[in-house]
N, C-alpha and C positions, 0 to 999 in steps of 0.2 A: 479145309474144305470151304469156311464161312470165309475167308479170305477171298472166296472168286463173287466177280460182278456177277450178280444172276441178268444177262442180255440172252438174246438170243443166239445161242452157238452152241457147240457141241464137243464134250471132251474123251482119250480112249486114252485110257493109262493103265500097265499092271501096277503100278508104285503109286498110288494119289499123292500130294503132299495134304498134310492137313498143320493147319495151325495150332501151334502150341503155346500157352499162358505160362511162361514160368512160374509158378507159385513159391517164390524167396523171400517169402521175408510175411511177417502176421497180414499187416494190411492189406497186399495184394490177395492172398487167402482168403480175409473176410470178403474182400469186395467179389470175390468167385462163388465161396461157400455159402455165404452169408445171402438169406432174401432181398431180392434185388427190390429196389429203396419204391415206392409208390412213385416216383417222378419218373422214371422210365415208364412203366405202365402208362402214364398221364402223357406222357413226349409220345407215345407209340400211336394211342389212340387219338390224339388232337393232329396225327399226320394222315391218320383217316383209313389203317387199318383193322380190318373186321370184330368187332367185343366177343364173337365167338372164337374167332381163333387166337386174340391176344386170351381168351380164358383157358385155353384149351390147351395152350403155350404154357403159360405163366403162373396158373392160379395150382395150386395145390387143393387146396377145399371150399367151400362155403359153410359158415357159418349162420344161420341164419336163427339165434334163439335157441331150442332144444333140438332142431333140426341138423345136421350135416350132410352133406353131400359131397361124397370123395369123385375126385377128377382121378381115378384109375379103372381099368379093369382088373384086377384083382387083386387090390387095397379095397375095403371096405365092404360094402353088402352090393350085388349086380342092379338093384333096382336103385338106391345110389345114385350110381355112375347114370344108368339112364335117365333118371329126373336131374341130373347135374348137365346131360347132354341135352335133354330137351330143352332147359333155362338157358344154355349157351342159344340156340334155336329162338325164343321168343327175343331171348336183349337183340340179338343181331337184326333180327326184324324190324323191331320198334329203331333202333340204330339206322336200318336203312331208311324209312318213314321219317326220319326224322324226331320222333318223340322221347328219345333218349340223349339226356343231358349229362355232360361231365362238367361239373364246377369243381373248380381249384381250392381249397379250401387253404388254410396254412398252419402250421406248426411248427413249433421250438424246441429241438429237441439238446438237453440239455450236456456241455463236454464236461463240464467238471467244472469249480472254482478256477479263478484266475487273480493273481497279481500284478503288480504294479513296479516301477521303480522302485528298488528296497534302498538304493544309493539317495535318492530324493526323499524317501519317505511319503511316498506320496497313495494316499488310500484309495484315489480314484483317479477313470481315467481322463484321458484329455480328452478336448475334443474330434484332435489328430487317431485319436487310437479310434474312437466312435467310429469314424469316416472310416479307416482302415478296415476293420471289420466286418462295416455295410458293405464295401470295397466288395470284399470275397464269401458274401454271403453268410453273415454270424452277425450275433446282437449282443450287447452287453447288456446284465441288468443285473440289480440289484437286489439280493436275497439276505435278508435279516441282516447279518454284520459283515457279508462279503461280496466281491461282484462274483457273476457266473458267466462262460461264455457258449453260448448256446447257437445252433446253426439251423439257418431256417428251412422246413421241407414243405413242398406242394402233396396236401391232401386230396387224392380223387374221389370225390363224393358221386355217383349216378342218382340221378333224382328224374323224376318224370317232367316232360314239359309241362310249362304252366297254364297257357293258352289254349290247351287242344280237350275239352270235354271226353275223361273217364270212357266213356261209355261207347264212345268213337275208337276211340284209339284198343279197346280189348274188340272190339269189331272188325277192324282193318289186321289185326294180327290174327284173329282166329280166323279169316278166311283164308291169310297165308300161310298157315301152321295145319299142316296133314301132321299123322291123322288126326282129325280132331274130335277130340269125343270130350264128354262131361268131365272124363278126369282132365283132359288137356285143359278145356273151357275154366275149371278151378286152377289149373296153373296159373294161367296167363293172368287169373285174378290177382295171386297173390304175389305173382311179380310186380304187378302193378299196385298193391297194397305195400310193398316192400321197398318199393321206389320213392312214393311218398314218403316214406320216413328217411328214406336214402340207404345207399349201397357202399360202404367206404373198402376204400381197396387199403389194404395193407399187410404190413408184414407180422412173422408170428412172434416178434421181439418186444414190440409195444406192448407196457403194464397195462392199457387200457381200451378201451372199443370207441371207436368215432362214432360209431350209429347201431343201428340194431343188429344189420345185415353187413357182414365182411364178405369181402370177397380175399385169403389168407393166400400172400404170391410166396414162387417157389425160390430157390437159389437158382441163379444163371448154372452152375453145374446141375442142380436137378431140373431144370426146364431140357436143355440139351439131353440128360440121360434118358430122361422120360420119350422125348420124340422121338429117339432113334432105337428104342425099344418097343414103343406100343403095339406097333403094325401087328406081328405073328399073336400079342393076345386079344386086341381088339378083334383080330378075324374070329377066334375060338370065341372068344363072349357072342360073336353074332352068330354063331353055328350052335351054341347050346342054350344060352339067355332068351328064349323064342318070345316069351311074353315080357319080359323086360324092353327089348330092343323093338317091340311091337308099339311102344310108347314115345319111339324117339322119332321126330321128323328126319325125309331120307334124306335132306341137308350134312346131317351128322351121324348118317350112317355109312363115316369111313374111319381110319385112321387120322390122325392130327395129320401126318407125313406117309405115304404111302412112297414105297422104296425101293421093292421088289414085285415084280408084275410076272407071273408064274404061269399066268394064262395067255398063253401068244395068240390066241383067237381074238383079243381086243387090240383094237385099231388104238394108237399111243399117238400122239401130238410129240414133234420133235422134242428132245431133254434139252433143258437147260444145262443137267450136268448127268455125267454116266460114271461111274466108279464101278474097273474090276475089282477085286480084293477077295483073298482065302475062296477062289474058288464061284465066288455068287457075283451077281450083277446089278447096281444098285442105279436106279437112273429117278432126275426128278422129274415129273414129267406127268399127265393125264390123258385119259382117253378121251378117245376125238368124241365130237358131242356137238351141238348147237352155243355157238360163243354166248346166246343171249340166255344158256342155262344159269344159277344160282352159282351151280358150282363148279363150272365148265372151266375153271384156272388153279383148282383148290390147292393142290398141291405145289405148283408153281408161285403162287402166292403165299404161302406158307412157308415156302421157301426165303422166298423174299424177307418176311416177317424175319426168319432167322437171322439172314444177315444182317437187318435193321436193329436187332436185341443184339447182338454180338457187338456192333458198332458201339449202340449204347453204352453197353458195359465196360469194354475194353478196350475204347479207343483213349489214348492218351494216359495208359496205365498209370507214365510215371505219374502225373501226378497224385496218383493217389497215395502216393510213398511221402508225400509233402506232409512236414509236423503243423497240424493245424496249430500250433498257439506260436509260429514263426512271426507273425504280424507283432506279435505286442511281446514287449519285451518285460522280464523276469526278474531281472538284476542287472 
């Protein structure tokens, strides 16, 4: 299904085709299984889609000190999920304003010792192997009595802009942020308390924390299982959660992907894509609305999003079957 261009057209099939990832072999596994790496996150947002739905997508929980906030409806506690939904609501704000900053931070994460020519004897490397290396993104360096070859990653840190006065910027987002009451007005505080010290996105594999506040991503399989389940319990949290869901701006008072439209009394905007299957009727697609609403494309851009993480992931698989220490030779 992420295989089709999201354009404007329309498709009617009882048989969809959907795309399938062989998973043969460990590594292609990890790269599915495995928390998709902070440099996708970072490529997604620097192409200038939304920090509430690349979180909403992507992020499994927030970390934030003795705090947690579970990105489920029913994983975790209901009030959770809705201060985890409303924080998607202020970043995206200050993201459209402008006051949200993503700097690239970097790290070395380490493969293992490496050797040298055992025929030469030789204890270090060239300068040829150096270049090599840098070549395909990996560093050599030197740990007590052997080298190590380590491969370099882009850290996404979110930090507040520097230039725009505190005081402004929680002002211009609580006039955009319904409802907004005392508890919201403490929110936005401490997002922006939170910022200052920075936001690092990462995955749940690293021994240690880049900043105070994580933001923990999912695996490409649980981003995809997560959206295409949420709909039916999202609806139930907003039909029983009355005071939880009473705290979340109506920005993100939907599913991540809405799928199934059960109510034929709302007027729909053509699908991008329509899948019959087992009986039900899945289309992507939003009710008609005012284009110059927040979120008058939500679903069609979320869409979008998907086939852009799919891309990410899995485009050019083989190479990920390539033996990183192929560059420098062994024996």
């Amino acid at each position: 299904m992420f295989g089709y261009s999201a354009g404007a057209s329309y498709s009617h099939t009882k048989n969809p085709d959907f795309q399938f990832i062989p998973i043969n072999n460990e590594t292609v596994a990890k790269q599915i299984l495995n928390p998709v790496l902070p440099d996708v996150f970072f490529t997604l947002y620097q192409q200038g889609y939304p920090i509430d739905q690349l979180m909403r997508i992507m992020i499994e929980r927030v970390e934030a000190g003795p705090v947690t906030l579970v990105n489920s409806p029913t994983a975790g506690t209901a009030l959770s999920y809705a201060r985890f939904l409303r924080a998607c609501a202020i970043l995206r704000e200050m993201q459209r304003r402008g006051y949200l900053i993503l700097e690239e931070h970097t790290r070395y994460e380490s493969l293992g010792a490496i050797s040298f020519d055992i025929r030469e004897n030789r204890l270090n490397p060239t300068s040829k192997e150096f270049a090599d290396a840098g070549d395909k993104g990996y560093v050599l360096r030197k740990e007590d009595d052997h080298w190590e070859i380590e491969r370099k990653r882009s850290l996404p840190i979110f930090v507040l802009k520097k230039d725009t006065p505190e005081s402004l910027i929680k002002a211009k987002v609580a006039a955009a942020i319904k409802p907004l009451t005392s508890d919201t007005v403490g929110a936005i505080d401490r997002v922006v308390d939170l910022l200052n010290e920075g936001i690092a996105v990462q995955t749940t594999v690293e021994g240690f924390k880049h900043a105070k506040t994580q933001l923990i991503l999912r695996s490409f399989d649980r981003s995809m299982t997560a959206v295409a389940t949420e709909q039916p319990a999202f609806d139930e949290f907003v039909q029983h959660q009355l005071a939880e869901i009473s705290i979340v701006p109506p920005v993100e008072k939907q599913p991540i992907l809405r799928m199934m439209w059960p109510n034929k009394s709302i007027a729909l905007e053509r699908p991008l894509q329509t899948v019959h299957y087992n009986g039900k009727t899945y289309e992507i697609t939003d009710p008609v609305t005012s284009p110059l609403e927040n979120a008058a494309r939500w679903n069609r851009d979320v869409f979008r999003l998907l086939v852009a993480l799919n891309s990410q992931v899995t485009v050019d698989i083989s190479k990920f079957q390539r033996q990183v220490l192929e560059l420098l030779p062994t024996q």
